[in-house]
N, C-alpha and C positions, 0 to 999 in steps of 0.2 A: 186264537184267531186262525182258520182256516185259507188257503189259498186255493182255489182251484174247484173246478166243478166234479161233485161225486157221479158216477151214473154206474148201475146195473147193468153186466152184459148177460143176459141169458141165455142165449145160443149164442155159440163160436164155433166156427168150422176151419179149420185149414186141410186145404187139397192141393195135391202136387200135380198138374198135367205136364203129360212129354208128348208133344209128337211125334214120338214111334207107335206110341200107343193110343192114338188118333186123339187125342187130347185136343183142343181147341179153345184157346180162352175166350175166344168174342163168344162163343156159343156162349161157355161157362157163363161169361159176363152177363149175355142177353137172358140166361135159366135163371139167374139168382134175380133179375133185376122182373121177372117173369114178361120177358119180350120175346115176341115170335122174330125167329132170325129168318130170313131167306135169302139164299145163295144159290147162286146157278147152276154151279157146276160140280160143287161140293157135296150138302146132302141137298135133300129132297124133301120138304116138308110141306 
């Protein structure tokens, strides 16, 4: 008898952002989630 749900991951990505290196996670978040971000002051899109 099995416990637990199997499931397949087929893509997996792990990415490290810093910002020094303009890294952003809301963007990151808004890219993967494919939502247009807009900020006023920050980029320009």
């Amino acid at each position: 008898m099995r416990i637990g749900i199997e499931m397949a991951i087929q893509f997996t990505r792990i990415e490290f952002l810093t910002r020094s290196k303009g890294g952003d996670s809301c963007r990151k978040a808004a890219y993967n989630a494919r939502i247009l971000l807009k900020t006023r002051y920050r980029y320009k899109v």
